[in-house]
C-alpha positions in Angstrom: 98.8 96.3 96.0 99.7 94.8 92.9 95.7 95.7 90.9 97.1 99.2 92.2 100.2 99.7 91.0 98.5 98.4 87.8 95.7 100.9 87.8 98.7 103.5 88.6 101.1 102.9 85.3 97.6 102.4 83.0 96.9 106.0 84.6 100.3 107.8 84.1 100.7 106.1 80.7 97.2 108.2 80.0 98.6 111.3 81.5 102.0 110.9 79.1 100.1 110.2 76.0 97.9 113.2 76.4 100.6 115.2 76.9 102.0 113.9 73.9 99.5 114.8 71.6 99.0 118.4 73.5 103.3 119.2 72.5 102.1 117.9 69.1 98.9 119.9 69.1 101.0 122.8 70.1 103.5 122.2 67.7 101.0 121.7 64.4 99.5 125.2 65.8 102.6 127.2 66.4 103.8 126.0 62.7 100.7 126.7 61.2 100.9 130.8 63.1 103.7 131.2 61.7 103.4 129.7 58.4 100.1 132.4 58.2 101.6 135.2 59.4 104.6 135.5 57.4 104.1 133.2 54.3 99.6 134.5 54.0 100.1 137.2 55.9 97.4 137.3 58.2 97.3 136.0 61.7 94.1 133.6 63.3 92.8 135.1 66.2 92.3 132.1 68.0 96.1 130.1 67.1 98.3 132.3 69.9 95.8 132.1 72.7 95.0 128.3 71.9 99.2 127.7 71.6 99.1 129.7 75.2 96.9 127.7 77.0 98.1 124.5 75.6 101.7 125.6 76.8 100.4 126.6 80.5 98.6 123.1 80.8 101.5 121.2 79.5 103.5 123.0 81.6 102.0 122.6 84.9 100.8 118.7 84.1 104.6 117.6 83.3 105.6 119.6 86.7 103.4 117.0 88.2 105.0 114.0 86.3 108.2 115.3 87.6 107.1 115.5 90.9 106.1 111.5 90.4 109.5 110.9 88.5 111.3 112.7 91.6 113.0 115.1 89.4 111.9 118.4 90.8 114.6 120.9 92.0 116.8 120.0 94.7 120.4 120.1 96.0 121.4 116.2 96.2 125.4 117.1 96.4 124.4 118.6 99.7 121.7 115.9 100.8 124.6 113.4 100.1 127.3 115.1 102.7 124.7 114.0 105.3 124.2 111.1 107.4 122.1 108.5 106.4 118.8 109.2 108.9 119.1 113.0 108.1 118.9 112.3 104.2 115.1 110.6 105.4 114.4 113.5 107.6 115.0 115.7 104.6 113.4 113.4 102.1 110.5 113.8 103.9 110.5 117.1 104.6 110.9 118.2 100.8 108.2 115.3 99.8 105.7 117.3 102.7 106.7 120.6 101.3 105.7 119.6 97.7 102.7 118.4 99.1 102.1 121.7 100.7 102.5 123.3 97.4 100.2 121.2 96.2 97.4 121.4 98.5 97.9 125.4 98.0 98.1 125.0 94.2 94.8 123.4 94.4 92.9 125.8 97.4 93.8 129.0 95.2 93.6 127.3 91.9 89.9 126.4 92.7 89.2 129.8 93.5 90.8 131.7 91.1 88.8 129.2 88.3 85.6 129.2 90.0 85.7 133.0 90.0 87.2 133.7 86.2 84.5 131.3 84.8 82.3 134.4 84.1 84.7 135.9 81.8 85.9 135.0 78.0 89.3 134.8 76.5 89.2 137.2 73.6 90.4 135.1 70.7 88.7 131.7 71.5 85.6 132.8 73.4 86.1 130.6 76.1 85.6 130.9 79.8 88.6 132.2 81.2 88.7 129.7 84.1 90.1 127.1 81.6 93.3 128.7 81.1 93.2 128.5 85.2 92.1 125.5 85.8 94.8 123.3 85.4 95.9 124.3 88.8 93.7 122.4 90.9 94.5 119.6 88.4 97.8 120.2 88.6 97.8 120.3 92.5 96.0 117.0 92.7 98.2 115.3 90.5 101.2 117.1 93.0 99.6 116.2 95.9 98.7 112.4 94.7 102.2 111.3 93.5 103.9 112.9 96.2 101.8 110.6 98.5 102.5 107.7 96.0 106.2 108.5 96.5 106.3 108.7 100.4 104.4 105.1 100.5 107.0 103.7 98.5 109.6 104.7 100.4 107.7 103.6 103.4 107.3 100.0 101.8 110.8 99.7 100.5 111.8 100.5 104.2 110.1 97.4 105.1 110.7 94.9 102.8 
């Protein structure tokens, strides 16, 4: 358990560093569209819809990281009024709920890619299924830590 908690943090340390560099990325090209377009005056083609798909990615990869971090929306002041046993019940019913989302993220993500692969973004000339295919990454990643974070809770339980 231990080589896999270690394989674990290498991998989210991966995840946090590219999305590190993406906010960067996004940054340098959202500084660089506007310094064009009002200091040149001309716009690149390709520097909104590149800045849009970057943003979307980032987006849905951090919503991930929060599910792992446990810091998607919820109501704890109300959890808390309950009894001890019905705070697991509903620990585990938002942790399989997440998951559903995620396994749905992924179904309809794959198909939604798979079938916008044959088109091209206007501005960058790419297939359109990579602005859409984050969310089958995204649901994996959902799906994954939320799995991570019911076997911990599991193990804790009993140790």
């Amino acid at each position: 358990m231990n080589i896999f908690k270690k394989v674990l943090n290498k991998i989210d340390k991966a995840i946090e560093y590219i999305c590190m560099a993406t906010l960067v990325v996004l940054v340098c090209i959202v500084f660089y569209q506007v310094f064009t377009r009002y200091i040149l005056g001309f716009t690149p083609r390709w520097s909104e819809e590149t800045a849009v798909i970057l943003m979307i990615w980032l987006g849905f990869i951090t919503t991930a990281i929060g599910v792992k971090e446990g810091t998607h929306l919820s109501i704890s002041a109300l959890v808390n009024l309950f009894p001890k046993i019905a705070q697991k019940v509903i620990f585990y019913f938002d942790e399989l709920a997440v998951m559903l989302f995620g396994i749905i993220l992924f179904i309809y993500g794959k198909d939604l890619t798979m079938s916008t692969m044959g088109s091209t973004l206007p501005a960058t000339q790419l297939p359109s299924g990579v602005l859409y295919a984050v969310l089958p990454v995204a649901g994996i990643m959902i799906v994954f830590y939320t799995i991570i974070r019911i076997l911990n809770l599991i193990t804790d339980k009993q140790n």
